[in-house]
TORPA-4810 file (N, C-alpha, C, O; in nm, 3 decimals):
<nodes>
NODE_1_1.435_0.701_-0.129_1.332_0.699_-0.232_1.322_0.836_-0.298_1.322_0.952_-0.257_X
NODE_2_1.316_0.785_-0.395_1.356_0.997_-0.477_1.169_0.997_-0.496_1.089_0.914_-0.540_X
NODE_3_1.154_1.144_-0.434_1.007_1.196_-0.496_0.950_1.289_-0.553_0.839_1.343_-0.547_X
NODE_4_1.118_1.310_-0.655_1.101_1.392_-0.767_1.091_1.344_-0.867_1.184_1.272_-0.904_X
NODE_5_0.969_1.364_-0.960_0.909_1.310_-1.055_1.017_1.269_-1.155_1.039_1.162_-1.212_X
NODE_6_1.099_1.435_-1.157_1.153_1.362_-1.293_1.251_1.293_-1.269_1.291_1.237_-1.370_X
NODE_7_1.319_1.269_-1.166_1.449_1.173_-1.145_1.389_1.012_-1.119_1.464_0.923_-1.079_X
NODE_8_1.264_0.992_-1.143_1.217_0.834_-1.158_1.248_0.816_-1.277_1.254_0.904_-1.363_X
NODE_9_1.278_0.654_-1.298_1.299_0.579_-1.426_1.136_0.577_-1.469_1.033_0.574_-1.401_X
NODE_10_1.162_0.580_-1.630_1.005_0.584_-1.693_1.032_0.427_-1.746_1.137_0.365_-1.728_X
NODE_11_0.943_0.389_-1.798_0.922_0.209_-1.856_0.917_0.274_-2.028_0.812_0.317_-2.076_X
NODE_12_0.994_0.273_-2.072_0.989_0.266_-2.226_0.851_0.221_-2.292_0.785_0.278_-2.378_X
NODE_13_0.828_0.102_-2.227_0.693_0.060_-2.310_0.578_0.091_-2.260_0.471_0.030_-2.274_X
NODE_14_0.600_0.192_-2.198_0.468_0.236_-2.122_0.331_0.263_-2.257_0.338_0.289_-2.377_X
NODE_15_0.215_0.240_-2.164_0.092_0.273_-2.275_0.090_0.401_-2.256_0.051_0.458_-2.358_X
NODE_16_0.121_0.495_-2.145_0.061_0.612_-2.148_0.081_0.722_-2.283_0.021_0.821_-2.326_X
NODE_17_0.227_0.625_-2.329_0.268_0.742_-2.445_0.210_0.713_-2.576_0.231_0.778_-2.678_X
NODE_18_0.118_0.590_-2.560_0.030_0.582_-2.692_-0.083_0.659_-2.614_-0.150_0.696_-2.711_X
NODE_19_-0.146_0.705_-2.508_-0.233_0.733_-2.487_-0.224_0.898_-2.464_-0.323_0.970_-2.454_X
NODE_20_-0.090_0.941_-2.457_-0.087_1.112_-2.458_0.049_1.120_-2.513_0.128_1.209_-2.480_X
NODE_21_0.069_1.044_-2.580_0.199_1.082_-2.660_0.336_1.087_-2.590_0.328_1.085_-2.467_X
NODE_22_0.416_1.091_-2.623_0.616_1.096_-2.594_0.615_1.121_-2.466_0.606_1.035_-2.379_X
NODE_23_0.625_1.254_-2.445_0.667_1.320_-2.337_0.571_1.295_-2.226_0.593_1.221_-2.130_X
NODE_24_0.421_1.389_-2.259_0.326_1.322_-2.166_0.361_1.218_-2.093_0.379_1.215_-1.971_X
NODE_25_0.375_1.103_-2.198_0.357_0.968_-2.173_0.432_0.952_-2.070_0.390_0.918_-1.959_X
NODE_26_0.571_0.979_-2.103_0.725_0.932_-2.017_0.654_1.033_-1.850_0.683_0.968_-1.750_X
NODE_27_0.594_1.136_-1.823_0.562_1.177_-1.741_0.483_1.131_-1.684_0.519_1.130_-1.566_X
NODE_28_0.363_1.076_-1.698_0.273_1.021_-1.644_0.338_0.849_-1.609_0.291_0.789_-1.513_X
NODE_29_0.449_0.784_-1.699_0.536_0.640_-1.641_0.617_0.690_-1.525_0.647_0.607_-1.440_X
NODE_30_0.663_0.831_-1.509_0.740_0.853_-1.396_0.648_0.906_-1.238_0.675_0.903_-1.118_X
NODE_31_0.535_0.948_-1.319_0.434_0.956_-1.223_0.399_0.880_-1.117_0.396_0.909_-0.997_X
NODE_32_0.364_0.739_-1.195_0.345_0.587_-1.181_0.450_0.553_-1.070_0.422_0.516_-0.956_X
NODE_33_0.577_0.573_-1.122_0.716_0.456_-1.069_0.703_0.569_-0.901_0.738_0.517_-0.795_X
NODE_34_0.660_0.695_-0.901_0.716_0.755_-0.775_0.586_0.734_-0.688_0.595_0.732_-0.565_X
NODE_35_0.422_0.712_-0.776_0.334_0.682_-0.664_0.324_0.496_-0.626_0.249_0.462_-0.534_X
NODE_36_0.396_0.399_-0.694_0.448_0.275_-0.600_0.586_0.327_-0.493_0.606_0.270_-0.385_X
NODE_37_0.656_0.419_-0.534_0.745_0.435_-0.426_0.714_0.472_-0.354_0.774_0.459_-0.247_X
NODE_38_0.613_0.536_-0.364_0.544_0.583_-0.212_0.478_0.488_-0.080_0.471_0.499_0.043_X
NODE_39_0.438_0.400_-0.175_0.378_0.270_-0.121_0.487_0.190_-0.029_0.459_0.137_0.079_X
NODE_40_0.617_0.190_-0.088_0.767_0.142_-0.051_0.810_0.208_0.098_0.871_0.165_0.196_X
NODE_41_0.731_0.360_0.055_0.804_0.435_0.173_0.697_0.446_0.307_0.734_0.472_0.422_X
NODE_42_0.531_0.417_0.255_0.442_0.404_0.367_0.509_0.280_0.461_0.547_0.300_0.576_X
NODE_43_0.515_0.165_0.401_0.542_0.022_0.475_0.680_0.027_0.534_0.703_-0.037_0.636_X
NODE_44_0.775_0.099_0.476_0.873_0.138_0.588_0.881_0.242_0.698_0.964_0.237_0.789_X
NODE_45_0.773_0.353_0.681_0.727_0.442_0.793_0.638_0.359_0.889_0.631_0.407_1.002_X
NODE_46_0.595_0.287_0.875_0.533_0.181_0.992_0.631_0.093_1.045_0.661_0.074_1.162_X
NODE_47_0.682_0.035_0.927_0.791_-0.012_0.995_0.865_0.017_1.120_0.876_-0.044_1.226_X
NODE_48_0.920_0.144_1.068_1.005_0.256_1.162_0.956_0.291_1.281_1.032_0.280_1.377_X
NODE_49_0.817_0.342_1.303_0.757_0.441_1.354_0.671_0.306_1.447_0.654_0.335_1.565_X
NODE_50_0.639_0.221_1.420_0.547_0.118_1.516_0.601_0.106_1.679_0.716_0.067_1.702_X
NODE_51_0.513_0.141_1.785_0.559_0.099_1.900_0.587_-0.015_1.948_0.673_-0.055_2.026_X
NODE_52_0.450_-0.096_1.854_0.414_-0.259_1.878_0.585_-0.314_1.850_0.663_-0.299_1.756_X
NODE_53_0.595_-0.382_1.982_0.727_-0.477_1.987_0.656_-0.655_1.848_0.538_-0.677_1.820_X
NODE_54_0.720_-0.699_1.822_0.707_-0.783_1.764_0.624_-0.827_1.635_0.574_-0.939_1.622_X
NODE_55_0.616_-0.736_1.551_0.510_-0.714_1.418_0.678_-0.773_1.334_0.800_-0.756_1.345_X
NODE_56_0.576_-0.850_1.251_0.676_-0.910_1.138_0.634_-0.850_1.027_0.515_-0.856_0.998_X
NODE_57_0.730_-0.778_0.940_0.692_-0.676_0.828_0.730_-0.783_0.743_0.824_-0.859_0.765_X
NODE_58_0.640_-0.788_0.625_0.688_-0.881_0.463_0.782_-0.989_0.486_0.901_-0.982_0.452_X
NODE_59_0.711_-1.123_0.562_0.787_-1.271_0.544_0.633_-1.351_0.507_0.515_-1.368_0.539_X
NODE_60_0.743_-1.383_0.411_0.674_-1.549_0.331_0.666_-1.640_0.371_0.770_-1.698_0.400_X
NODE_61_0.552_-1.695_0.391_0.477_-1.775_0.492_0.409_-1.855_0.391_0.322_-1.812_0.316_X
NODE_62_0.469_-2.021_0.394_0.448_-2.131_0.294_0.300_-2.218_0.370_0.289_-2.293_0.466_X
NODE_63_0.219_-2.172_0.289_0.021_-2.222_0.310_0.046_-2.400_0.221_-0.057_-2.466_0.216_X
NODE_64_0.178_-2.469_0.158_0.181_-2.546_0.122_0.112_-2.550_-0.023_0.042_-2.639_-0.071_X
NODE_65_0.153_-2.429_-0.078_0.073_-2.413_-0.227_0.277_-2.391_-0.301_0.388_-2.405_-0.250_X
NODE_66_0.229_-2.356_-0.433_0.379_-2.406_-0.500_0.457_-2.231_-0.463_0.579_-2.216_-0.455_X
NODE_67_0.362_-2.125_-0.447_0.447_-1.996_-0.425_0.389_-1.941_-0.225_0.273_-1.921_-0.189_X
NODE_68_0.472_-1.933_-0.168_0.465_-1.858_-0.050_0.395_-1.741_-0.057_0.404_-1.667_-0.155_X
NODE_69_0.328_-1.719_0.032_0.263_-1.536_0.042_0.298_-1.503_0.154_0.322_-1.555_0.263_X
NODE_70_0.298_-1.343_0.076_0.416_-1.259_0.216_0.268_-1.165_0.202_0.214_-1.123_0.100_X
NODE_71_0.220_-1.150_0.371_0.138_-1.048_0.354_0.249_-0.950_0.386_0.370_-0.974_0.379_X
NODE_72_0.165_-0.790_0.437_0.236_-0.675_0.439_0.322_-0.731_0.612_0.438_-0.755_0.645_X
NODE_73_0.194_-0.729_0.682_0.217_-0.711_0.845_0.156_-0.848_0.888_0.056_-0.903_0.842_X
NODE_74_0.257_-0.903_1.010_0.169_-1.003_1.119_0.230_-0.981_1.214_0.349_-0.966_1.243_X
NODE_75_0.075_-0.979_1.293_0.125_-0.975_1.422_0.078_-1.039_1.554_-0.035_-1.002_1.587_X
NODE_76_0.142_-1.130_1.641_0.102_-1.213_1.732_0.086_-1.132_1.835_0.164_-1.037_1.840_X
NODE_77_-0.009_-1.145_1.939_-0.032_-1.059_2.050_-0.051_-1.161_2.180_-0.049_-1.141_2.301_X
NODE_78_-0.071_-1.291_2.088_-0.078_-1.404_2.210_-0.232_-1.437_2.205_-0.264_-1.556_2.200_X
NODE_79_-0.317_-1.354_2.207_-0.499_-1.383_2.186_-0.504_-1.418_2.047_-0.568_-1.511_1.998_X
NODE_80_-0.402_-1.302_1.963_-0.486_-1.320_1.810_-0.369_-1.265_1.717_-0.311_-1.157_1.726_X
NODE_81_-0.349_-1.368_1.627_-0.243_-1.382_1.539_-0.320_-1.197_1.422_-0.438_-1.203_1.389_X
NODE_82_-0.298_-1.162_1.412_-0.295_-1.018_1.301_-0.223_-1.038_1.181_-0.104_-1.069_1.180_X
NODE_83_-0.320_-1.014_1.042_-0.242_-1.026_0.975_-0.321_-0.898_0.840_-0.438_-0.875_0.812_X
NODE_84_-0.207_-0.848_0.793_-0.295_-0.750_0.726_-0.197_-0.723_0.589_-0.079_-0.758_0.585_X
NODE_85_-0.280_-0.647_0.461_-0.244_-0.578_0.357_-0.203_-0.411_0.364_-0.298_-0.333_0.371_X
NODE_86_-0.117_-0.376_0.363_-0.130_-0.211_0.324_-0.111_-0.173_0.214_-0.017_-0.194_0.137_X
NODE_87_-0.230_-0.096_0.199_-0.242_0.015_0.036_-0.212_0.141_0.130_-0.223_0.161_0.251_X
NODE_88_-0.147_0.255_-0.037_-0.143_0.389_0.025_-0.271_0.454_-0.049_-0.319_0.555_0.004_X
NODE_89_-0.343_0.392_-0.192_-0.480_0.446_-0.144_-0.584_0.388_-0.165_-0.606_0.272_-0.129_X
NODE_90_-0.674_0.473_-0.239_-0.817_0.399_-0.177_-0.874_0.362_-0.277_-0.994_0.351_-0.249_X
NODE_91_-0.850_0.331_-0.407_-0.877_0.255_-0.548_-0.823_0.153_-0.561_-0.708_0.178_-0.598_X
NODE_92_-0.837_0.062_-0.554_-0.764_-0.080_-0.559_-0.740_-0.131_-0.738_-0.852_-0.102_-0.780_X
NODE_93_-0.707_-0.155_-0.792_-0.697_-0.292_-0.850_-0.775_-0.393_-0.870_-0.733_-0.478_-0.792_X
NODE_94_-0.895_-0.452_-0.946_-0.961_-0.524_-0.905_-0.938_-0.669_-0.890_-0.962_-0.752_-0.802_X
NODE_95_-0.886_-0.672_-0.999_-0.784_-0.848_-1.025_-0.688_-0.836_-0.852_-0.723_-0.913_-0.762_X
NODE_96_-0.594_-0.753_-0.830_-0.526_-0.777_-0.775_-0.561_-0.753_-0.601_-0.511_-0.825_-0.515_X
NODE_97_-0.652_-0.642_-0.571_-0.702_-0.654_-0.452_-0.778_-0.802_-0.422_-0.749_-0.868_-0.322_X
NODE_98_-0.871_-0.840_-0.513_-0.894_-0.981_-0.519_-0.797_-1.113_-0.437_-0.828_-1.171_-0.334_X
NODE_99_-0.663_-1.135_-0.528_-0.557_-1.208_-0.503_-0.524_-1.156_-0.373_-0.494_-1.258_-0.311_X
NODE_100_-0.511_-1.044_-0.282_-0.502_-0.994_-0.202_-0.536_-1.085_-0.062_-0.473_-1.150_0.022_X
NODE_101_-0.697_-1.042_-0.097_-0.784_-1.079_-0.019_-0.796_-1.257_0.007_-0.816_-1.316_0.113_X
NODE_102_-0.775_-1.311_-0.129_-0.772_-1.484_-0.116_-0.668_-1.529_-0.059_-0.660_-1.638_-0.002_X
NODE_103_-0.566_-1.432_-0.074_-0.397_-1.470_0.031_-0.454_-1.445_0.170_-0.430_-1.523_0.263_X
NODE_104_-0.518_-1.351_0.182_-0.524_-1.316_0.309_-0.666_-1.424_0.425_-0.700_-1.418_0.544_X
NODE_105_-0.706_-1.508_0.308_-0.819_-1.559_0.358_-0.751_-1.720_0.366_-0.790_-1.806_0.444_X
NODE_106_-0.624_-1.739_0.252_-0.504_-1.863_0.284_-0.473_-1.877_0.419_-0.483_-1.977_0.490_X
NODE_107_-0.430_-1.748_0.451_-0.314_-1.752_0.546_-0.404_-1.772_0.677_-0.361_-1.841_0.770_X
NODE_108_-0.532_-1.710_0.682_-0.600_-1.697_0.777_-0.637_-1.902_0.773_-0.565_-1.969_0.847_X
NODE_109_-0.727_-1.965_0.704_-0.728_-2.117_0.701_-0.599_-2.205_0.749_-0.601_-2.303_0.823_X
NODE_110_-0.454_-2.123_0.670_-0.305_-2.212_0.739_-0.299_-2.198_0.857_-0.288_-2.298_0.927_X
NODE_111_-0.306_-2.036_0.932_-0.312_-2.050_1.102_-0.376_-2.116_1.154_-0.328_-2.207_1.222_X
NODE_112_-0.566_-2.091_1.137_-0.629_-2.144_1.184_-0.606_-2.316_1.186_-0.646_-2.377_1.286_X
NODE_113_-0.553_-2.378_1.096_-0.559_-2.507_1.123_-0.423_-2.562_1.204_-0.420_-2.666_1.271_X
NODE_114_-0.328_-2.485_1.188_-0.257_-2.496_1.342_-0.286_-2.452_1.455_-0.194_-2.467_1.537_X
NODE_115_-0.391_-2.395_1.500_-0.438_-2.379_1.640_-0.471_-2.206_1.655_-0.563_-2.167_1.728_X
NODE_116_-0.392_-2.119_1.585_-0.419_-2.001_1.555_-0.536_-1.909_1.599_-0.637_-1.974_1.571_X
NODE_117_-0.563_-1.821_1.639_-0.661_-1.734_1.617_-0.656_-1.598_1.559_-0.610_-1.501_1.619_X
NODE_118_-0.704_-1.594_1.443_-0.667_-1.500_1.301_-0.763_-1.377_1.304_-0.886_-1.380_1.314_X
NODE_119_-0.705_-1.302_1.295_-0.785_-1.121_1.215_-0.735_-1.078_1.128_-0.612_-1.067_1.136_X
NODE_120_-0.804_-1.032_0.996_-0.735_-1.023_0.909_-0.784_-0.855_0.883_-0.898_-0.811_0.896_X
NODE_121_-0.660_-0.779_0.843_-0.674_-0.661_0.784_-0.690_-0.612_0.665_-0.627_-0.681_0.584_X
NODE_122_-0.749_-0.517_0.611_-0.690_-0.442_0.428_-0.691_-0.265_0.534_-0.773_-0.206_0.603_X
NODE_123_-0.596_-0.251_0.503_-0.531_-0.087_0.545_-0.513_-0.025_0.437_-0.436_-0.074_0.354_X
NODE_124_-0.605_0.150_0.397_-0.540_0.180_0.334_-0.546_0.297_0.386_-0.649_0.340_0.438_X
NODE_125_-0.423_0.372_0.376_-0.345_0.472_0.459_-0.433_0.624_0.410_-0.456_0.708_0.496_X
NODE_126_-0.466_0.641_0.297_-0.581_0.786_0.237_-0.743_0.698_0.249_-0.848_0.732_0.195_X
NODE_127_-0.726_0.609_0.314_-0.913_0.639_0.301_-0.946_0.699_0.384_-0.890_0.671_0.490_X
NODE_128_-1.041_0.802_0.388_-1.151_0.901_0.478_-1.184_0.773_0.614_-1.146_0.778_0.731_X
NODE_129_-1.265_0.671_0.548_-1.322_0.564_0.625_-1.352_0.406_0.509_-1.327_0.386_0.390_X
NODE_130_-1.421_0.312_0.625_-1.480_0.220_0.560_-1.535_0.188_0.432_-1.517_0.113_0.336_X
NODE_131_-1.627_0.297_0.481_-1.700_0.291_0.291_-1.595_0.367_0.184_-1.582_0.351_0.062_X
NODE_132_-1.555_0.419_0.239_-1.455_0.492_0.078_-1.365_0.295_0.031_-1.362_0.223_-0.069_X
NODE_133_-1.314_0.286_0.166_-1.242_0.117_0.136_-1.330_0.050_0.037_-1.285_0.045_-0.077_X
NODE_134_-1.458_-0.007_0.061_-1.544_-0.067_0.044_-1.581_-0.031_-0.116_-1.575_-0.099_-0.219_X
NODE_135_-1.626_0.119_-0.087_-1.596_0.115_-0.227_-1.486_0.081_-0.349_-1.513_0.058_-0.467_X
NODE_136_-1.386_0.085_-0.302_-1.292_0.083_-0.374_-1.225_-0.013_-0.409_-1.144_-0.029_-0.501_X
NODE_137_-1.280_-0.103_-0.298_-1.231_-0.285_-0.292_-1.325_-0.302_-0.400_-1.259_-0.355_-0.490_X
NODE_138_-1.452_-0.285_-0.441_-1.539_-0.273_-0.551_-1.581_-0.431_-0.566_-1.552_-0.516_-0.649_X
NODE_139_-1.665_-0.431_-0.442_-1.738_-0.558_-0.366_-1.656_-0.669_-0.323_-1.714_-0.770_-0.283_X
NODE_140_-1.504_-0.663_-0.327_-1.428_-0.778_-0.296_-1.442_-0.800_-0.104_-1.420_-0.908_-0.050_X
NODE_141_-1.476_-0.689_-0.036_-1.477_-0.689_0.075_-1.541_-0.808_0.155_-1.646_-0.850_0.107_X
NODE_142_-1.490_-0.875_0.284_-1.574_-0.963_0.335_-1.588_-0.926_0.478_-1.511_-0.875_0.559_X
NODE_143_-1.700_-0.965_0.481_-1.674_-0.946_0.647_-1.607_-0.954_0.798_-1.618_-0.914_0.914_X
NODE_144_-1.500_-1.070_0.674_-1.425_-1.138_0.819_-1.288_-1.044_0.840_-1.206_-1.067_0.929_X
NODE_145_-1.279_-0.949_0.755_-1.180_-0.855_0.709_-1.175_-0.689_0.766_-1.244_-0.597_0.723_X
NODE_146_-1.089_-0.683_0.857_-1.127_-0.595_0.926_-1.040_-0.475_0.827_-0.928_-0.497_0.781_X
NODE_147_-1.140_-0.304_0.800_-1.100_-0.233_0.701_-1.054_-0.142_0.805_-1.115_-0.120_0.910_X
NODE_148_-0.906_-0.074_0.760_-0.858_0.006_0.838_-0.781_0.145_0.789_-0.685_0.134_0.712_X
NODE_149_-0.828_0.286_0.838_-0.810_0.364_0.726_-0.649_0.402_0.802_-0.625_0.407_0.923_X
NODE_150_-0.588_0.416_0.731_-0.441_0.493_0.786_-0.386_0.544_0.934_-0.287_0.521_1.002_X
NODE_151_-0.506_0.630_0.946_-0.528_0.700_1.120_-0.597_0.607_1.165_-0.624_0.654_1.275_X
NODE_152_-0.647_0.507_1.162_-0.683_0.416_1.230_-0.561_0.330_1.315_-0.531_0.308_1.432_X
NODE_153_-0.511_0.296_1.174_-0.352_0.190_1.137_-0.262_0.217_1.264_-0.234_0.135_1.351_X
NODE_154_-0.218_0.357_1.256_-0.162_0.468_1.293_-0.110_0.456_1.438_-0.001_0.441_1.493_X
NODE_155_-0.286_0.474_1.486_-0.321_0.458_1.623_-0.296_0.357_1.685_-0.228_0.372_1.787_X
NODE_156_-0.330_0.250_1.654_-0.317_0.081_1.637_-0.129_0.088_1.700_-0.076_0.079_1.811_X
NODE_157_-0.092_0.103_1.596_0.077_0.100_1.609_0.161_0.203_1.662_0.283_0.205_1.648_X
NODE_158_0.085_0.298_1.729_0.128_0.428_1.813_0.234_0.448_1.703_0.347_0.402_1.715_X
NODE_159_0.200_0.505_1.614_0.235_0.607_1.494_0.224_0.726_1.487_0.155_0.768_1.580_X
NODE_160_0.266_0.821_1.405_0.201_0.976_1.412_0.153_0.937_1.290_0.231_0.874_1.219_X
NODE_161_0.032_0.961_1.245_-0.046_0.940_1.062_-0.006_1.087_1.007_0.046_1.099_0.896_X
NODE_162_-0.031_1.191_1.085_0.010_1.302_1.030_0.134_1.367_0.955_0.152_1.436_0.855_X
NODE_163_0.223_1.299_1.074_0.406_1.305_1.013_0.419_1.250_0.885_0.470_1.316_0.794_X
NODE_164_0.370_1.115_0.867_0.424_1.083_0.743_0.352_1.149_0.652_0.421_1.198_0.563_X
NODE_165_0.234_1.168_0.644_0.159_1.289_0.535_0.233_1.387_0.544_0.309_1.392_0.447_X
NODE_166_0.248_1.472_0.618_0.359_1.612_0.615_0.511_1.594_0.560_0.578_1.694_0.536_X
NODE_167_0.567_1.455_0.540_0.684_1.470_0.534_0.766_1.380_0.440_0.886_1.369_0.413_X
NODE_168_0.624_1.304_0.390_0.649_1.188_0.286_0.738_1.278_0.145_0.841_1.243_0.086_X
NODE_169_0.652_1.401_0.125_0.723_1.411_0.035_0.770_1.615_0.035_0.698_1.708_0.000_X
NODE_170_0.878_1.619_0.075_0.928_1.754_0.123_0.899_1.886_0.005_0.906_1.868_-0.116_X
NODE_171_0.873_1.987_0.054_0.755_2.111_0.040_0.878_2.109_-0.111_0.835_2.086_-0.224_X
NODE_172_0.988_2.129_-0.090_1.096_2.179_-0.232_1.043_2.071_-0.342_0.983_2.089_-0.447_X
NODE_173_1.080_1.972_-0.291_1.021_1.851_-0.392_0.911_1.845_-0.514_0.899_1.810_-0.632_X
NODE_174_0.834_1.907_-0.398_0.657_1.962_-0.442_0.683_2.046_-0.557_0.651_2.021_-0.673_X
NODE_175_0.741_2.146_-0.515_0.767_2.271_-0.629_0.826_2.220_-0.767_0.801_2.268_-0.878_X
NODE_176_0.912_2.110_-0.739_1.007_2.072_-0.861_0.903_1.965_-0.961_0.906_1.978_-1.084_X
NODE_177_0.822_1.871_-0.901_0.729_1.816_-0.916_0.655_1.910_-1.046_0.659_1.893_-1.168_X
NODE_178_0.572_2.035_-0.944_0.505_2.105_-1.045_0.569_2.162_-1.167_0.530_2.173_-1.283_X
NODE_179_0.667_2.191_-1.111_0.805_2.311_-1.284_0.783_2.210_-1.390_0.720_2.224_-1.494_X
NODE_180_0.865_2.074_-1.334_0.853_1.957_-1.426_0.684_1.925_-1.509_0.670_1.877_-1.621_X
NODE_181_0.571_1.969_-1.413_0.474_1.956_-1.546_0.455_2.029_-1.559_0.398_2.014_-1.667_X
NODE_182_0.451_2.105_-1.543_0.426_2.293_-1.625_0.501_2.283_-1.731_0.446_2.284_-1.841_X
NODE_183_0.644_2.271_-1.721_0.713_2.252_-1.849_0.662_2.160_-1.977_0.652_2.204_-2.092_X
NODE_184_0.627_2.008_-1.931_0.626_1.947_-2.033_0.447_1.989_-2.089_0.416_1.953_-2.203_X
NODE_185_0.359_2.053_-2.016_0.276_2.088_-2.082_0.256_2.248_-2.160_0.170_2.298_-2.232_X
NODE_186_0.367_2.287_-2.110_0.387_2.416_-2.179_0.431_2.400_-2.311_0.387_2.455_-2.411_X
NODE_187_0.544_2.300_-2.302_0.621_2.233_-2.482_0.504_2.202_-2.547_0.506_2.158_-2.662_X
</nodes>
């Protein structure tokens, strides 16, 4: 995963460049494409890094509707089927945390009516805590939904939370990151 700004592909039709012009623009679309890659690279650092034997990462699981939903994580423990979303932060989407949450409240009704016993997660890896989630889910939250901040996650899956913060994106990187907007706001 490259997490140097400027070696991301920008989207041509991006709005940002009606909204700060050319260059700006193309910077703030490459901005964009490297903070979903990051998201790419949280769910494979759990992946990687999980002690838990038997967690199924991203399979599509047919609720008998015309499209399958793949949550992020499930996981059977034998008491209680787990099934959860991961964000890397703590502003959601409102349309789409929504859809989120109704997949996640599907999947929880499809287990349950095969015999199942369901917990459902929303993880997001930078929230402080609960209420930062809560806020940010921006009332979509339910109760039956257990909110889990990163170091929570972490712990859960005998992870280090710290490593991947320290190392997601390497100190040189950082520097090249900044040159690249210094420059285009210096032009």
């Amino acid at each position: 995963f490259l997490r140097v700004i400027e070696s991301r592909n920008s989207n041509p039709n991006s709005s940002y460049k009606l909204l700060l012009g050319e260059r700006i623009g193309e910077m703030m679309s490459r901005i964009n494409s490297a903070n979903i890659g990051l998201g790419y690279m949280l769910e494979k650092y759990y992946e990687d890094h999980s002690k838990l034997d038997g967690i199924v990462w991203k399979e599509k699981v047919d609720v008998g509707e015309k499209k399958k939903i793949e949550p992020d994580m499930m996981y059977d423990d034998g008491e209680f089927l787990h099934i959860g979303e991961v964000k890397m932060g703590v502003d959601f989407d409102t349309k789409k945390s929504k859809s989120e949450i109704l997949n996640l409240h599907k999947l929880k009704k499809h287990f349950e009516d095969i015999g199942k016993k369901v917990k459902l997660y929303f993880i997001s890896h930078l929230a402080e805590d609960e209420e930062a989630m809560k806020k940010g889910l921006k009332g979509n939250a339910t109760l039956d939904i257990n909110l889990l901040t990163g170091e929570m996650f972490c712990s859960w899956l005998g992870a280090d939370y710290k490593e991947f913060n320290e190392t997601v994106t390497p100190k040189d990187h950082i520097v090249k990151n900044i040159i690249y907007g210094y420059n285009i706001f210096k032009d």
